[in-house]
C-alpha positions in Angstrom: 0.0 0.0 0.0 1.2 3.2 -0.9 0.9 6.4 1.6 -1.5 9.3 0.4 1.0 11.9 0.4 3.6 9.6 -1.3 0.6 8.6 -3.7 -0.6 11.9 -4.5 3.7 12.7 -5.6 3.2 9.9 -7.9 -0.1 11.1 -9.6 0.9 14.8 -9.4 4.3 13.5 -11.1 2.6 11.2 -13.9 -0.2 14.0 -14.7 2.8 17.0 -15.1 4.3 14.1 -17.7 1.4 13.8 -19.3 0.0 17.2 -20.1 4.0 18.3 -20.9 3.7 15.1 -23.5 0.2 16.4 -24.8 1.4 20.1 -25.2 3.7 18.6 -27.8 0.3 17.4 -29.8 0.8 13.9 -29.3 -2.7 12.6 -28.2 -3.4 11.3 -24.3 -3.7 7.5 -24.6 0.1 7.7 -26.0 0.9 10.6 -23.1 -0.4 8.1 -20.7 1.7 5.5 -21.5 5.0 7.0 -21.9 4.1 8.2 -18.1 4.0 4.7 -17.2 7.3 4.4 -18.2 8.7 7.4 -16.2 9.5 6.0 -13.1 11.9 3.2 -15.3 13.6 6.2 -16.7 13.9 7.3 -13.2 15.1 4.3 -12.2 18.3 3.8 -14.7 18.8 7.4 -14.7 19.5 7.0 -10.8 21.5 4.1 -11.2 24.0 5.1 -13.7 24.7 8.2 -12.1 25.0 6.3 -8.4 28.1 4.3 -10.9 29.2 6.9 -12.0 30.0 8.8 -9.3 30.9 5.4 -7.2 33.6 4.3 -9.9 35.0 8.1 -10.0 34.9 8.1 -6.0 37.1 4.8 -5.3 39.0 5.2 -8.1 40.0 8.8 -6.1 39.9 7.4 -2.6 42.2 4.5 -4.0 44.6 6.7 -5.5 45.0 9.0 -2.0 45.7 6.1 -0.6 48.1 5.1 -2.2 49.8 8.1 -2.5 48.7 8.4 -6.1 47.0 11.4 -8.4 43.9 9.0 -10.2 42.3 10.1 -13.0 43.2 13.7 -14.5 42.4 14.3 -18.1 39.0 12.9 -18.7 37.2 15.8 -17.5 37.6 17.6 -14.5 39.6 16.2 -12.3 38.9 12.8 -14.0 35.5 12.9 -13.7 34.4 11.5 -17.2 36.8 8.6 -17.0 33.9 6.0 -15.8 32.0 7.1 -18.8 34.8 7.3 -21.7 35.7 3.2 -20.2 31.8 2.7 -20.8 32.4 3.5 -24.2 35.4 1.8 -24.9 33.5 -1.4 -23.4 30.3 -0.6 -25.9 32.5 -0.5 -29.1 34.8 -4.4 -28.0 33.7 -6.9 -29.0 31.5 -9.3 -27.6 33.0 -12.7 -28.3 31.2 -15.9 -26.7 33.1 -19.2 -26.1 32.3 -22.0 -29.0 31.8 -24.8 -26.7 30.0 -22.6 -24.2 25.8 -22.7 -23.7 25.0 -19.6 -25.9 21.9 -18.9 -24.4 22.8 -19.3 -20.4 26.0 -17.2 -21.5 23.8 -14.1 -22.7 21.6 -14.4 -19.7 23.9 -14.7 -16.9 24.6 -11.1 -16.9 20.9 -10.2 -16.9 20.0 -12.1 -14.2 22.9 -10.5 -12.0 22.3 -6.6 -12.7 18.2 -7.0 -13.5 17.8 -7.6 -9.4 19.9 -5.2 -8.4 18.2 -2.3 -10.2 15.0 -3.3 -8.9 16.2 -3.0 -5.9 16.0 0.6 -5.9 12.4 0.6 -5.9 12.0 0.3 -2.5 14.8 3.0 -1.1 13.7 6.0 0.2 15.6 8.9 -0.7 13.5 11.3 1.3 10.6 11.5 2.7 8.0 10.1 0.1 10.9 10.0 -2.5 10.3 6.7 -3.5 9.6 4.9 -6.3 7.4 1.9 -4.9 6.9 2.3 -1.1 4.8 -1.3 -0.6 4.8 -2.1 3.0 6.8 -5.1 2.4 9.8 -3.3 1.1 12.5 -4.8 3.0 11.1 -8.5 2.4 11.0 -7.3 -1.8 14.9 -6.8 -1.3 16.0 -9.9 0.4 14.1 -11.9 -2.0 14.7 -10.2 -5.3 18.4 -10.0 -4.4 18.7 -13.8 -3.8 18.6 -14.0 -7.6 22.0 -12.6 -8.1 23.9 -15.8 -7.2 21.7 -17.7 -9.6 23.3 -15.4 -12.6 26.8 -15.7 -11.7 26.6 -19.7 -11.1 25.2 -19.3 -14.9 27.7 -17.5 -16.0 30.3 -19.8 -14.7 28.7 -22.8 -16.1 27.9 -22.2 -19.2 31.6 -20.4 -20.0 32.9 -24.3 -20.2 35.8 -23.2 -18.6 36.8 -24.5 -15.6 38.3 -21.1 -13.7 34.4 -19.7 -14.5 33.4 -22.4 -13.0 35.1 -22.1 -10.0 34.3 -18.8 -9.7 30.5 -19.4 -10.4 30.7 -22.1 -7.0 32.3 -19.7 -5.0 29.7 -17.0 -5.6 26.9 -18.8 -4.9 28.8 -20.6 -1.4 29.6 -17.1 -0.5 26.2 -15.6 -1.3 24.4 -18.5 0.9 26.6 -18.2 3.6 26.9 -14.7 4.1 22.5 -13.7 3.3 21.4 -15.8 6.0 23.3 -13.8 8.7 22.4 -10.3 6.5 18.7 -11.4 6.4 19.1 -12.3 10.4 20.4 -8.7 11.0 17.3 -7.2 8.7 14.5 -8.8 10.5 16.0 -7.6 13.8 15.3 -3.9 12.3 12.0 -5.0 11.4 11.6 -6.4 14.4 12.3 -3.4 16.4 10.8 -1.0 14.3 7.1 -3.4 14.0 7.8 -2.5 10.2 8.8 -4.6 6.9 8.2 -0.6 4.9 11.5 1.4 4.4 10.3 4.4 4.8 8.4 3.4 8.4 11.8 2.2 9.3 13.7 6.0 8.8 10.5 7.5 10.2 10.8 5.9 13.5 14.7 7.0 13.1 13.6 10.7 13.4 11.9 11.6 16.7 15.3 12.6 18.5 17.9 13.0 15.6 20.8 10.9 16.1 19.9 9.4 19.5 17.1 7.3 17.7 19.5 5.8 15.0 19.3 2.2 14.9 22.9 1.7 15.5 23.1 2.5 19.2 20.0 -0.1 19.8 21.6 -2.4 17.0 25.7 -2.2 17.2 26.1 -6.1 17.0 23.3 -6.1 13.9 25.4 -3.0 12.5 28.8 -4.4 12.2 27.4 -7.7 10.9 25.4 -6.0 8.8 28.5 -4.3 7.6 30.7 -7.5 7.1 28.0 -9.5 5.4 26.8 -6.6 2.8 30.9 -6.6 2.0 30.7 -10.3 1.0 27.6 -10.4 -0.6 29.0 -7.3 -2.8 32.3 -9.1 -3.0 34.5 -6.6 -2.3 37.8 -7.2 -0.8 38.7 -9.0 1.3 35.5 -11.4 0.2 36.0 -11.4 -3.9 37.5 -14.9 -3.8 35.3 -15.4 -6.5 37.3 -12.6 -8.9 40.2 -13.5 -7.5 43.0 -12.6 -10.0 46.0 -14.9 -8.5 44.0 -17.8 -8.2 41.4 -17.6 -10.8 42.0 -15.3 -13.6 38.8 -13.4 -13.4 36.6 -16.0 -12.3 33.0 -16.0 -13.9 33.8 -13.2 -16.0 37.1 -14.4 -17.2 35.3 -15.5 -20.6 33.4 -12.1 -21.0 33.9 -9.4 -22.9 32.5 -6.0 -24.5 29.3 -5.2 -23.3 28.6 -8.4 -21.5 31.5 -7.7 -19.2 30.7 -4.0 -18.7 27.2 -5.6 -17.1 28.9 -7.0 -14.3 31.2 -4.3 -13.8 27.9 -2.2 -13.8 26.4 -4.5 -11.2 29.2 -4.9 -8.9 28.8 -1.0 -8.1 25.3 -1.1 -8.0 25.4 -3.8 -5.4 28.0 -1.7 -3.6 25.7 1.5 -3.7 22.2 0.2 -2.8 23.6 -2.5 0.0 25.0 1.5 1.3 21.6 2.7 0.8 19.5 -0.3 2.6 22.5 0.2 5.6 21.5 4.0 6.1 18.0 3.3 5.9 18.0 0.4 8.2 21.0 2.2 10.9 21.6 5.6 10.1 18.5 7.3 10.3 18.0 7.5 6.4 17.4 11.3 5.3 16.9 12.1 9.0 19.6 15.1 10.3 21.7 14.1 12.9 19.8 17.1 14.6 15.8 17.3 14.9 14.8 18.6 11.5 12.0 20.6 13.5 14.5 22.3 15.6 16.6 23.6 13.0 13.9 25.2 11.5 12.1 26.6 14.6 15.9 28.3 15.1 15.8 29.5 11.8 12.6 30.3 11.3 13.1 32.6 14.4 16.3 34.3 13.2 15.1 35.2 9.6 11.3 36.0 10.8 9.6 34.4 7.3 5.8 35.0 6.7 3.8 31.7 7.2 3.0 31.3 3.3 6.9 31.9 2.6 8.3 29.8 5.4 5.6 26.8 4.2 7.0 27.2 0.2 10.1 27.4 1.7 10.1 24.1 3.0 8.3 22.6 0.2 11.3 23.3 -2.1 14.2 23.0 0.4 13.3 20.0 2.4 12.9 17.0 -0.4 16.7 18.6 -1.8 18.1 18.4 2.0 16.9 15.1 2.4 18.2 13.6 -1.0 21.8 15.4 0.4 21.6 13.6 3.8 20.4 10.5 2.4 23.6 10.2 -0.4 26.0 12.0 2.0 25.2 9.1 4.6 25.3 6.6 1.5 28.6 7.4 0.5 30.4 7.6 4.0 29.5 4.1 4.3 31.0 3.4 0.6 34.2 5.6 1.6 34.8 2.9 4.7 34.5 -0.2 2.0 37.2 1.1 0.0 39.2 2.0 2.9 38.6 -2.2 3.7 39.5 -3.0 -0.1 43.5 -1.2 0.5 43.4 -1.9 4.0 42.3 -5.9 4.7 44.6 -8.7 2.5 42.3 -11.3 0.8 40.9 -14.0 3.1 41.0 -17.8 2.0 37.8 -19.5 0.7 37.8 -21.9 4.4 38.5 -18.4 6.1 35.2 -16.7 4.6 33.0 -19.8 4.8 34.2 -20.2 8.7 33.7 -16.8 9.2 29.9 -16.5 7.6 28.9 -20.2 9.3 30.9 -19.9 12.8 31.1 -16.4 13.3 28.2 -14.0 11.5 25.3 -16.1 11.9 25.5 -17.3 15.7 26.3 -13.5 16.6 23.3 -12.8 13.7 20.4 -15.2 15.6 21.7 -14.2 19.0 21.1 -10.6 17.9 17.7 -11.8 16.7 17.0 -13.5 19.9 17.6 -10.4 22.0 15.7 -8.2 20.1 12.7 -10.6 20.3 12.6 -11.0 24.0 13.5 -7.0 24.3 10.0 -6.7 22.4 8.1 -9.2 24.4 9.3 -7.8 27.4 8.4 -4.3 26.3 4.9 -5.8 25.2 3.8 -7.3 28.3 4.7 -4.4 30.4 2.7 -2.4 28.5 
C-alpha cells in the first residue's frame, strides 16, 4: 500500500508528464503510456549516475591512498573517466566461447544486474521519494536480491571453462553463507521498528535525531550487517570469487565487451544500494543528525519568514536536503568499503565460509534473539 502523500507525488508527477507530452500534440492514450514508463527512466537514470560517481569516488579514494593522483584528463579532475571506459567497453567486442551454452552465457549477466536495479524501488531517498513504497519493502529486497547468485553460477557454467566455474561455486557458497546472517540482521530492524516498509523504518529513526539511530539499539546487527553486505558485494577481502591470482577473473574471465561492462555495472550497483539499505536500516535514512523541527524553529526565528513563505520554503528545500543527507550518509559508508578494499589482505575460501557459518550467523540469531525477548518484554509491560 502506498501512503497518500507519497501517492498523491506519484499522480501529481505522472499528470505533469502527461500534459507536458500532450502540449507537444501527441494525443493522451500515447501521453499516458509513456508516463507509465517514467518511473523506469527514473530508475536507470538514478542508477548510472550512483556508478558513475561510485567508480570516480574509489578510483579517487584508492589513488589518495596510495599516494597516487587517479584520473586527471577525462574531465575535470577525472571525472568522465567512468563514462569514456563505458564507451570503450560498448564499441569491444563481444565474443562468446564456441563450446560454451549460448543462451545461459547471454543471460547470466541479466540475471545478476536485473535484481539489483530493482532494488532501488524500495529505497527511500526522502521523505515520500520513493519509487514503490509497498509495505513489504524490505522483504521485496532480500528476495529479489537472492537471484544474483543464480546469474553468476550461470555464467560460470555455461563459459565451459573451468576457472568460470570455480568462480560461479564460490559466488553462490559465499552468497548463501553470508545472506542468511544479513537477512538475520534485517529482521531484527523489522523487528524493532514493528515494520517490513523502508520508509516506516527511517521515520521511527527521526523523533530525537541521532539518538534514535538504529545503530546504538543495533551495534552487534550493524557491524554484521556491515561484514555481510561486503561479501555479498564481493568486495575485498570477500571477492574470492574474482580472485585474479587464483582464478583469472573467475566467472567473468570468458566475458567481454558489453557483456563484461554488465557486471562491472552490477558490482557498483550492489555496492551503492547495500549503502543505501545500511542508512536506511542504521543511520536514520534522510533524517539530520539534529531534529529537522528544531533547525527550523531556530531559523525560522532568526530570519522571521511570513507563514505562506516559510511553508514554500520548505516545500522546495526539504525534499533537496533530504536527498543530500540520504547520499552524504550513502557514500560515508562506501568511503569505509574502500578503505577495507587497501586496508584488509584477501581471506581464504575456508577463512570466509568459517567466518559466515561460525562467526556472522551465531552472533546474527543471538542478535535476533535479543531483540525478540527485548520486544516481548516491552509488550507485556505495556
Amino acid at each position: 500500500m502506498i501512503s497518500s502523500y507519497n501517492m498523491s507525488s506519484l499522480v501529481r508527477l505522472k499528470f505533469n508528464a502527461i500534459k507536458l507530452v500532450i502540449d507537444f500534440g501527441i494525443s493522451e492514450n500515447i501521453a499516458y503510456l509513456i508516463s507509465i514508463f517514467l518511473p523506469i527512466v527514473l530508475l536507470l537514470v538514478i542508477s548510472v549516475l550512483g556508478v558513475l560517481v561510485t567508480v570516480w569516488l574509489e578510483r579517487k579514494i584508492s589513488a589518495a591512498v596510495q599516494q597516487r593522483i587517479g584520473p586527471e584528463y577525462a574531465g575535470s579532475l577525472g571525472i568522465m573517466q567512468a563514462i569514456v571506459d563505458g564507451v570503450k567497453l560498448l564499441i569491444k567486442e563481444d565474443i562468446i566461447p564456441a563450446q560454451g551454452d549460448r543462451w545461459l552465457f547471454s543471460i547470466g549477466p541479466v540475471l545478476v544486474v536485473t535484481p539489483v536495479i530493482l532494488s532501488y524501488l524500495v529505497v527511500p531517498f526522502g521523505k515520500n521519494i520513493i519509487l514503490s513504497d509497498i509495505r513489504l519493502g524490505i522483504f521485496f529486497w532480500i528476495v529479489i536480491s537472492s537471484i544474483t547468485p543464480l546469474g553468476l553460477l550461470i555464467a560460470g557454467y555455461a563459459s565451459n571453462n573451468k576457472y568460470s566455474l570455480l568462480g560461479g561455486l564460490r559466488a553462490a557458497a559465499q552468497s548463501i553463507s553470508y545472506e542468511i546472517p544479513l537477512t538475520l540482521c534485517v529482521l531484527s530492524i523489522s523487528l524493532l521498528s514493528n515494520t517490513l516498509s523502508t520508509s516506516d523504518i527511517v521515520e521511527q529513526q527521526c523523533k530525537y535525531g541521532i539518538l534514535s539511530w538504529n545503530i546504538w539499539r543495533q551495534p552487534v546487527g550493524f557491524i554484521t550487517f556491515f561484514i555481510a553486505s561486503l561479501a555479498e558485494c564481493e568486495r575485498l577481502p570477500f571477492d574470492l570469487p574474482e580472485a585474479e591470482e587464483e582464478l583469472v577473473a573467475g566467472y567473468q574471465t570468458e566475458y567481454s565487451g558489453i557483456k563484461f561492462g554488465i557486471f562491472y555495472v552490477a558490482s557498483y550497483l550492489n555496492l551503492l544500494v547495500s549503502s543505501l539499505f545500511a542508512v536506511v536500516l542504521y543511520l536514520g535514512g534522510w533524517n539530520f543528525p539534529i531534529p529537522t523541527t528544531l533547525i527550523f524553529f531556530i531559523s525560522m526565528y532568526k530570519v522571521s519568514l511570513p507563514l505562506d513563505s516559510s511553508n514554500l520554503l520548505l516545500e522546495l528545500i526539504i525534499p533537496i536536503i533530504h536527498i543530500s543527507i540520504t547520499l552524504a550518509k550513502t557514500y560515508l559508508f562506501i568511503f569505509f568499503a574502500i578503505l577495507a578494499r587497501w586496508t584488509l589482505p584477501r581471506i581464504r575460501i575456508d577463512q570466509l565460509l568459517d567466518l559466515g557459518w561460525k562467526f556472522l550467523l551465531p552472533m546474527a540469531v543471538g542478535n535476533l534473539l535479543l531483540t525478540a525477548s527485548f520486544q516481548l518484554t516491552l509488550f507485556e509491560f505495556s
